[in-house]
N, C-alpha and C positions, 0 to 999 in steps of 0.2 A: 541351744534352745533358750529362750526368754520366757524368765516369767516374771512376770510384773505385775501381779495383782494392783488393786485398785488403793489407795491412800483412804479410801473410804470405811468407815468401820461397818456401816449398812450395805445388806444386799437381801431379795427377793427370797421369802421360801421358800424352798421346792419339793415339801413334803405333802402327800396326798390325804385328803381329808377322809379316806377310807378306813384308813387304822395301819395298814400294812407299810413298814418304816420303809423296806423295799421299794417303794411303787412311787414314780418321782412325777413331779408334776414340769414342764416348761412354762413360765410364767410371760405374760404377753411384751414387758419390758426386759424380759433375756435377750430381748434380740439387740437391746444395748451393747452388750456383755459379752455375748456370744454368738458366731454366725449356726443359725441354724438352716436345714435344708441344704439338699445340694448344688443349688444354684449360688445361696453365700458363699458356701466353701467355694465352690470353685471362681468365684470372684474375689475372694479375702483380698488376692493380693494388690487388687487396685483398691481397695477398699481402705486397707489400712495406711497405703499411700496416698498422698496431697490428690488431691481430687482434679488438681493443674497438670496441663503439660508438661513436664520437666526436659528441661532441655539439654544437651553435652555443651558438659562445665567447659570453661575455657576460660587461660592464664589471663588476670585482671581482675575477672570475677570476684565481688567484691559482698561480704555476711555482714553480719552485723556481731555473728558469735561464733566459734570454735564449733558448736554440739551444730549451730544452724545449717551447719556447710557439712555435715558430718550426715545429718537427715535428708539435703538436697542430694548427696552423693549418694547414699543408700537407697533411697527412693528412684535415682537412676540405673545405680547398679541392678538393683531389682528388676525394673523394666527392660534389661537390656543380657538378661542370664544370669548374672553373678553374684556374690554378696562383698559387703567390704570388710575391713579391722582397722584398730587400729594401732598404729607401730609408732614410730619413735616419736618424743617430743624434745625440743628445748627450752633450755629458760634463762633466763641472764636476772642479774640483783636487781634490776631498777624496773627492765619489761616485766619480770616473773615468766610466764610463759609463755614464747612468740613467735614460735613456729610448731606446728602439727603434721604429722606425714598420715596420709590413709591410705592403703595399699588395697592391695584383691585378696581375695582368701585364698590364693592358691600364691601368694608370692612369698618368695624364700624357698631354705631347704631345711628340714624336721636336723636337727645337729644329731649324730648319734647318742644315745645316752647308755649308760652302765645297766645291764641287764640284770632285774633282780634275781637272787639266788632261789630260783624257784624249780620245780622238775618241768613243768612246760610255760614257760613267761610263753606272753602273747606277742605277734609278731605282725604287727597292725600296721598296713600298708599309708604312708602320709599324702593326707592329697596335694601340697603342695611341690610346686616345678617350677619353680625361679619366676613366674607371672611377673612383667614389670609394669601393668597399668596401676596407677598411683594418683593421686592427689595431695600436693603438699602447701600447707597454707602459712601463710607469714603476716605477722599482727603488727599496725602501725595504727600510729595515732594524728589523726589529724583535727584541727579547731580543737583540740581537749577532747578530742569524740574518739573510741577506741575501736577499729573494724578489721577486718580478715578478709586477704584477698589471696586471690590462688595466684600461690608463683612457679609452680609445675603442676603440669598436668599431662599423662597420658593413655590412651585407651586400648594399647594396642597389647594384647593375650596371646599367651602361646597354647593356648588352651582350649577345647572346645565352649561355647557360651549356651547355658540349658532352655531347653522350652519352657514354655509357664508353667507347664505341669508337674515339671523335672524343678522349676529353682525353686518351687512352694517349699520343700524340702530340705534345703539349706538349712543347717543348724541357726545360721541368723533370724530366718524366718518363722521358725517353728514355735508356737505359741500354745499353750492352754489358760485359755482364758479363765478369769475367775470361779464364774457358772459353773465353766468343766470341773475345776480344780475342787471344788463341794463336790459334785457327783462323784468323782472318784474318789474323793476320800471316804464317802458313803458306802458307797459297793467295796472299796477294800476293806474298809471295817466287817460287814458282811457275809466277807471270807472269798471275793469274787480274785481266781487270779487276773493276772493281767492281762492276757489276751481275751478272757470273756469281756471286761471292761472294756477294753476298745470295742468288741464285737454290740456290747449292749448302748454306748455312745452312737456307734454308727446306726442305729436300728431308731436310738431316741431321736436323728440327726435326719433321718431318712434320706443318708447318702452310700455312695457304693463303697465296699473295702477299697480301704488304701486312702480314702478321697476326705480325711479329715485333714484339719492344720497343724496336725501333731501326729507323730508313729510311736508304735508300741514302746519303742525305747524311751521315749522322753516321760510314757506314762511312769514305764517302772523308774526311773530315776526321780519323779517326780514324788512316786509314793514312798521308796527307799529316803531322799531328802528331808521328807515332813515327818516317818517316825522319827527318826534320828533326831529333828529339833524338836518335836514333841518332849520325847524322853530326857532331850537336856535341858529344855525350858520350860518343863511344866510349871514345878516349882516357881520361878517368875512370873512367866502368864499369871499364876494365881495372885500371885503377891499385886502385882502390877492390878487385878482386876479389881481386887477388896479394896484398893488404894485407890481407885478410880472412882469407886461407885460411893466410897467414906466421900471422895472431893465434892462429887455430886450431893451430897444430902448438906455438907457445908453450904454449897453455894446457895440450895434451897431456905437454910435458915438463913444466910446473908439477906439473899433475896426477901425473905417476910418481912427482916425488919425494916430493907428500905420500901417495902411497896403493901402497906396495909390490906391490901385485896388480894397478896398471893397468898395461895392455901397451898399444904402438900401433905402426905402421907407417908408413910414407908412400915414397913417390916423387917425384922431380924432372924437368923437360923440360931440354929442352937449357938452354936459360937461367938453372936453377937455379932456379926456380920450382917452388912447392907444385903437383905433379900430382895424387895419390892420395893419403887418406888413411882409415886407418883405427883402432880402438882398441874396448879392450873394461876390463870393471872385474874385482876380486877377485873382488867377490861373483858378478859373471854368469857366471866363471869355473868358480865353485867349483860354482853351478846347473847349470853345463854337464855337471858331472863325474857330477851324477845324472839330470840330464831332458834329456841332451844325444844322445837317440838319434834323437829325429828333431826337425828345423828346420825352418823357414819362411826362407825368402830373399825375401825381400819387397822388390820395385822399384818401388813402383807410383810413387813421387813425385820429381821432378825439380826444381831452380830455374832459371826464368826468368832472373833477375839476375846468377845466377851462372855459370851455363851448367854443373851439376854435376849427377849423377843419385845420388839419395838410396838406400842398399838397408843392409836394417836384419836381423838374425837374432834370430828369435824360438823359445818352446820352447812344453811347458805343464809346467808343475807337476803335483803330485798333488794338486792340488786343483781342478786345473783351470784353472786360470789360466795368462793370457800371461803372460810372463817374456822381458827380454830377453836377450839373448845376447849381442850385438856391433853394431857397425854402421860403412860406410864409405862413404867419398866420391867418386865418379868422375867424370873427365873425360868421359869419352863410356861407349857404349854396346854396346864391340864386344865381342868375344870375348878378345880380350888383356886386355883391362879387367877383367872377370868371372870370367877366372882368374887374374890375381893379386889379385881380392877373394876368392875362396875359398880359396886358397893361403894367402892374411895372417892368412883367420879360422879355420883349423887349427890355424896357427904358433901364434895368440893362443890359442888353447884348448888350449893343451899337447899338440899331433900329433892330436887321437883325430877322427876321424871319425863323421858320422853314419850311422844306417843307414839312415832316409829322409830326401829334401828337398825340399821345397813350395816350388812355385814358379811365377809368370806364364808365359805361351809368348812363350819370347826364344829366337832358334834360335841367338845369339851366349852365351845361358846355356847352352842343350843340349849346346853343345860345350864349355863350359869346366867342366861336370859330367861329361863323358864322361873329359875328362882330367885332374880333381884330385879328383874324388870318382869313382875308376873301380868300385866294388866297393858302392855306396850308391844306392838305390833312387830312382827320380825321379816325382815326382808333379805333375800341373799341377792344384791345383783347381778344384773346380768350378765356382766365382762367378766363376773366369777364365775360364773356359771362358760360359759364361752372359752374363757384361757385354757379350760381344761379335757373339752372336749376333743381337741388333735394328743392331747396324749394320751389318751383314756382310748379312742378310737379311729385313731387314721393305722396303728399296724394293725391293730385287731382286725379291720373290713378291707384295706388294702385299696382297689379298684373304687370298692361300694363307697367308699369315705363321702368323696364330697357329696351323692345323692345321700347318704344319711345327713349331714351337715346341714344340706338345703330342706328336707322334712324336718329336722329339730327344730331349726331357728324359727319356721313356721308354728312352734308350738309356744315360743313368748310371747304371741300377740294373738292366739284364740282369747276370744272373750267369754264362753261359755263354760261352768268347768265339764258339763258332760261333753260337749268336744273334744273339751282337752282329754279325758279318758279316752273316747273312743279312738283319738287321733294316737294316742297314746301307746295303747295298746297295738293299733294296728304297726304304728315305728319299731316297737318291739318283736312281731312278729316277724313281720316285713325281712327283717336284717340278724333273726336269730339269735336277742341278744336275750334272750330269757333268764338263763342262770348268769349273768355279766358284773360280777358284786358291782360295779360300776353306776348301771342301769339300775339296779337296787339301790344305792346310794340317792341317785337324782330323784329316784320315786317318792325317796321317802322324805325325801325335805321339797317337796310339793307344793305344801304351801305355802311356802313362802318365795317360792322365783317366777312360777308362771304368771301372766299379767292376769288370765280368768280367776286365779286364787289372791293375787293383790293390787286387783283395778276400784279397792272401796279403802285401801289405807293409803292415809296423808302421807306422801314423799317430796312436796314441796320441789317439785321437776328436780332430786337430787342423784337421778339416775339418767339425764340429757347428754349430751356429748359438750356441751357448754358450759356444763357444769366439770364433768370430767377434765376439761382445757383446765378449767382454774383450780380446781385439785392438783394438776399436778404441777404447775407453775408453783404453788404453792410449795410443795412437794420438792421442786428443785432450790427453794430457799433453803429449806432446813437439813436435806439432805445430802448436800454440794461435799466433795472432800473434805474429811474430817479425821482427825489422827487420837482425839479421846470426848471419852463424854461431857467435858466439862466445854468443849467445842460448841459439840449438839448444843448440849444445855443454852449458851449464851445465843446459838443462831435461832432454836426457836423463839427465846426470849424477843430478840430484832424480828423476826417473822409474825408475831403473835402480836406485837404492840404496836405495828407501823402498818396498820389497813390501809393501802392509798384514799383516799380522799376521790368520792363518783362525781366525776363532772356531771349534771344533768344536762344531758343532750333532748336540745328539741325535736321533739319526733312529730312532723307534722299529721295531720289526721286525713284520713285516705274514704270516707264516707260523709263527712258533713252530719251525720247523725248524731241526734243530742246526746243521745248513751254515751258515745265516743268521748265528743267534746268534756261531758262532764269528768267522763275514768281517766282522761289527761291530766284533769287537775288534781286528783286523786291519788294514784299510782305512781310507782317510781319508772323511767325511762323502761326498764328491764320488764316488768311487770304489766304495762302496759302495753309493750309490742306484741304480749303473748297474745293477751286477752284484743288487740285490735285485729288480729291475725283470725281469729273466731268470731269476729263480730261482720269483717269481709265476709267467710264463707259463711256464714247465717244468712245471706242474701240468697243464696243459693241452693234453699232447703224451701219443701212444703211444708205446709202443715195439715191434718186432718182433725179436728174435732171430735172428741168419742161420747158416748150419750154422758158418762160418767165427768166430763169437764176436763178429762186428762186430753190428751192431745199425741197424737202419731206424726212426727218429724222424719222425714227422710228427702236424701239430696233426687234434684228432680232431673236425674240421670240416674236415679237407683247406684249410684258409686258403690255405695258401701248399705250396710243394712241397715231399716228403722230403729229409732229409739224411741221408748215410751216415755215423755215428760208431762209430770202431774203438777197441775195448776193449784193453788190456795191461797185464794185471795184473801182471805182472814187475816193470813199472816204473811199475806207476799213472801208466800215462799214457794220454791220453783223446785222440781227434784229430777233428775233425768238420767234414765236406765244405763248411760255409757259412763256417771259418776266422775266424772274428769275433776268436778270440782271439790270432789269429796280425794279423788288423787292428788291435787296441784294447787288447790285452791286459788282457780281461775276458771270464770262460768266458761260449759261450753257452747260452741255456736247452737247445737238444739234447743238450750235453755234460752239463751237471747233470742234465737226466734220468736218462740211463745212471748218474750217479754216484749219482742215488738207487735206481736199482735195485737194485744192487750194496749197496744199505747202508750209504753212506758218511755220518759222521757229522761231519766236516770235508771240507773240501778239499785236496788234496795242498798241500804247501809250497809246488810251484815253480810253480802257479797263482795265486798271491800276489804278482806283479811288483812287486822294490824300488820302481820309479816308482811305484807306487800306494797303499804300506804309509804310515801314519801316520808309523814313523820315519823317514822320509824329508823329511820336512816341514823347508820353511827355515827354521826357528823356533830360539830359545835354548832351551838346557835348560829355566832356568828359567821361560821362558813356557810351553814341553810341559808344564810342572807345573800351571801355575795353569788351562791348558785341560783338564789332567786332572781336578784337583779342581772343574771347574764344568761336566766331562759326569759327573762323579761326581753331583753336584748333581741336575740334569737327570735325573737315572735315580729317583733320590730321590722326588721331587717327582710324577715321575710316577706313581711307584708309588702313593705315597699318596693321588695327584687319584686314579685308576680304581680304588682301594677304597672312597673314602669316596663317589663315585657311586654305585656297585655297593651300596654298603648306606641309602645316604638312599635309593633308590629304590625299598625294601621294603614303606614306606608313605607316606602323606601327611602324616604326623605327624613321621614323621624328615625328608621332603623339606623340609620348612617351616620344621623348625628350624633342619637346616643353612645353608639359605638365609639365614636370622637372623643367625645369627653368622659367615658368610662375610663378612655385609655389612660388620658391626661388625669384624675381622679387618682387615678391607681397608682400615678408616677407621684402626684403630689402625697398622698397619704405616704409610700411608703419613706418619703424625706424626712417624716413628723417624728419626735426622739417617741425611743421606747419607752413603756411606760407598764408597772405592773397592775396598777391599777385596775378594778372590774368597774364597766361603766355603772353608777349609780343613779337611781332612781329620774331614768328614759320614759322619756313621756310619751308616750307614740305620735306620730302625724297623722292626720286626718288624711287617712289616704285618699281618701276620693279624691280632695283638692291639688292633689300633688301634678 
């Protein structure tokens, strides 16, 4: 059996926000990690093989490496019943190593060995029987270039070859992946023998007995293996951890003195040991001071090795992107812990506070937001909400799962909260889940995940699936294989300080309406496709007039329900009962209706949020410039591509020509040398003359 845990020191954690250490959660990126369900499992085994055909090797066959021709072999053996090994090699002084044999796992004969002096030695049958299919590779160098080509091969067994269901089994194949290897250390700790552990895996896996990528044996060998290095390397693990986390607080003070804007913090235990640590940079600093109104408190990742739980503060840009903010290190997981990580990441951002903060359900975060962010809105999102409801409730209902699935999810997007009660209530009754600590749990943090209880706090769209994309891109920067902290440390550092640079792309305007035209010059590319995307479906709303000046909006297909938008011309100010803009801060099309009734030919100023205006953008002067002068460009260009349409398409005489010398155009430009240059200050042509 393999195991190969990950090079990673980060992995997902899978404890339930209930309290009960027992009760494990699968988190929605396990399915990296681990196959879950039994459609994975019983696919693993193409799964963990090359996604390609693999073909029968044959003499000539030519690698690039020894391990190369060793995975092409394997991944066939596999496909075809059997597993491989590997058996002899040779080496000479000058090749080093230049030949490799692979053989079957059934070739050879077990030699007799000297029986220990025991009252019943065991008398264990060998599965090999002289198998001669093999593969033998031989190293030559050609041009200076070193490669491995097969100079025997063959496939012929004296043995029978297994079905797919029969070689999953093969000790080559048998695997527990990371994910598993935490649960079952959890449930042995616990006191679970080995066979419930499998039984409670199969049940968390929702496949039949027998049908995991590992059997009972590989479990107890697996837990027999890790006490054993436990108890002989505690002692080191320790040593190695206080050593790691000392490296870390060095590189922190290195890091202050080369870079004036890094802050950091840390804690000691009795012993003077590295406890907490945390730290942020200038720049994330300086983002903080414009996009720093609402955060992400993100826990989702812990290490194993080190026994530290990971929690990172994240923002977005005006352009939509993750941004970091901060990030720190904790010994455990309680509520002390979590308020002096958000206390640290205050201090580090110069006192200011946010006004929202996203975050997992930790009832040990709930309270240390209740007391260092008392006046700052609390949001759990909703993929937190989501990852947990198939463990929490697909064995519990069985059948009923995905109809309760399809009624919950219907409960994020009520707008009312008495709906949300009544609807509430009736899901609960519906499917019997009354006493459910589960369903008690969800109740009671209420307020803060349904959209009827947080459709009036600022989230700056940081709960969008667009946002999500670039969270975890981000995410795969800093978290890539890493063998110590001192890794992490320098990758967030490269992650944190190198924001790519937003081309602004010209986003042409799809109304001709002055609103539009103006929030183009306005807004940044990202901010403006929202708010143009409301400003389209504003065309497609009435309005009614109420004696009181307020105004009744609704689409004139009745789509969806009316909203009540209240007019106030004193202060041009617009307010509208669906609050999108009090969510995202981008009007929505109810409100822009009214504003076109009214005759508004821009937008008021202070529906322009600094977060979302162009100058805002983390960019240098002079790159603002050269993204000006190449949407300058872009507007150019464009104009001239939809005249010179508009007029070759008069006749077939003009179409044909144009077509001619596009082509020739195209041939000569791309002769002309490269050049990095951004065109500067284009004057446009007078299109009509052209």
């Amino acid at each position: 059996m393999a195991l190969n845990p990950s090079n990673n020191i980060w992995v997902r954690r899978q404890q339930c926000p209930c309290g009960d250490w027992k009760c494990y959660i699968r988190n929605g990126g396990d399915d990296d990690q681990a196959s879950i369900g039994s459609q994975v499992v019983k696919t693993e085994a193409s799964a963990s093989s090359s996604s390609e055909a693999v073909f029968t090797p044959y003499v000539g066959q030519i690698f690039k490496s020894d391990e190369e021709a060793f995975e092409y072999y394997s991944n066939f053996a596999r496909k075809n019943g059997f597993s491989i090994r590997k058996a002899r090699s040779t080496e000479s002084h000058n090749l080093g190593v230049y030949r490799r044999d692979f053989v079957c796992y059934r070739s050879g004969f077990n030699q007799p060995r000297k029986k220990a002096n025991v009252e019943h030695p065991r008398d264990r049958k060998s599965v090999r029987c002289g198998c001669d299919a093999k593969l033998y590779l031989t190293k030559e160098i050609v041009d200076g270039v070193t490669q491995w080509y097969i100079s025997q091969f063959s496939n012929v067994h004296n043995h029978e070859l297994l079905e797919d269901d029969q070689v999953r089994l093969l000790p080559a194949y048998r695997k527990i992946q990371e994910a598993d290897q935490e649960r079952i250390l959890l449930l042995s700790k616990a006191g679970f023998p080995v066979n419930r552990i499998v039984k409670v895996l199969e049940l968390e896996k929702g496949v039949q007995p027998g049908q995991l990528p590992f059997i009972e044996k590989d479990v107890r060998n697996f837990v027999r293996t890790c006490k054993k290095t436990v108890q002989e390397n505690e002692a080191l693990l320790n040593e190695k951890r206080e050593n790691d986390m000392f490296e870390l607080l060095e590189a922190c003070k290195s890091m202050a003195e080369r870079d004036v804007g890094f802050a950091f913090d840390f804690t000691t235990d009795e012993n003077d040991k590295v406890e907490n640590i945390a730290w942020s940079y200038g720049e994330s600093v300086g983002a903080y001071n414009i996009f720093g109104d609402v955060v992400m408190f993100d826990t989702t990742f812990r290490s194993i090795s080190y026994g530290i739980l990971l929690c990172l503060f994240f923002g977005v840009d005006n352009h939509g992107r993750a941004i970091f903010f901060g990030c720190a290190l904790l010994q455990d997981e309680t509520s002390h812990s979590f308020t002096w990580a958000l206390k640290t990441f205050v201090r580090l951002v110069r006192g200011r506070r946010p006004q929202t903060v996203i975050t997992d359900m930790e009832s040990g975060l709930q309270d240390a937001i209740s007391s260092e962010l008392p006046n700052t809105k609390h949001v759990i999102g909703a993929c937190h909400i989501q990852s947990k409801v198939y463990s929490w409730f697909s064995t519990l209902l069985g059948l009923q799962y995905e109809d309760f699935k399809s009624e919950f999810e219907e409960l994020f997007h009520l707008e009312s909260i008495e709906d949300f009660g009544h609807r509430w209530n009736h899901l609960v009754a519906r499917f019997g889940l009354g006493s459910d600590k589960h369903i008690g749990l969800l109740h009671s943090y209420r307020a803060s995940w349904p959209y009827s209880y947080t459709r009036g706090y600022f989230l700056a769209r940081m709960l969008t699936e667009e946002y999500s994309k670039s969270l975890d891109a981000f995410l795969k920067q800093i978290l890539s294989a890493q063998t110590s902290l001192q890794v992490f440390f320098e990758q967030v550092g490269i992650a944190a300080n190198n924001l790519p640079d937003e081309e602004l792309q010209y986003v042409p305007v799809k109304t001709c309406m002055p609103i539009e035209e103006h929030a183009r010059t306005v807004l940044t590319p990202y901010a403006f496709t929202v708010l143009q995307n409301e400003i389209v479906l504003s065309m497609q709303y009435a309005t009614t007039e109420m004696s009181n000046g307020s105004y009744l909006v609704r689409h004139y297909k009745k789509m969806d329900g009316e909203s009540l938008v209240i007019w106030i011309p004193e202060d041009e100010q617009v307010h509208c009962s669906c609050k999108e803009f009090e969510h995202s801060g981008i009007l929505c099309r109810h409100s822009l209706r009214v504003l076109q009734v009214k005759n508004y030919f821009q937008l008021p100023n202070e529906y322009f949020p600094i977060r979302w205006r162009l100058e805002s953008s983390l960019v240098s002067v002079s790159d603002r410039i050269a993204q000006s002068d190449n949407h300058e460009w872009s507007q150019t260009f464009q104009s001239l591509s939809e005249t010179l349409l508009t007029e070759s398409l008069t006749s077939k005489e003009r179409c044909n020509y144009v077509r001619t010398e596009l082509i020739g155009l195209l041939e000569r430009v791309r002769e002309l040398p490269l050049s990095d240059e951004v065109p500067m200050n284009l004057e446009p042509n007078n299109v009509s003359s052209f």
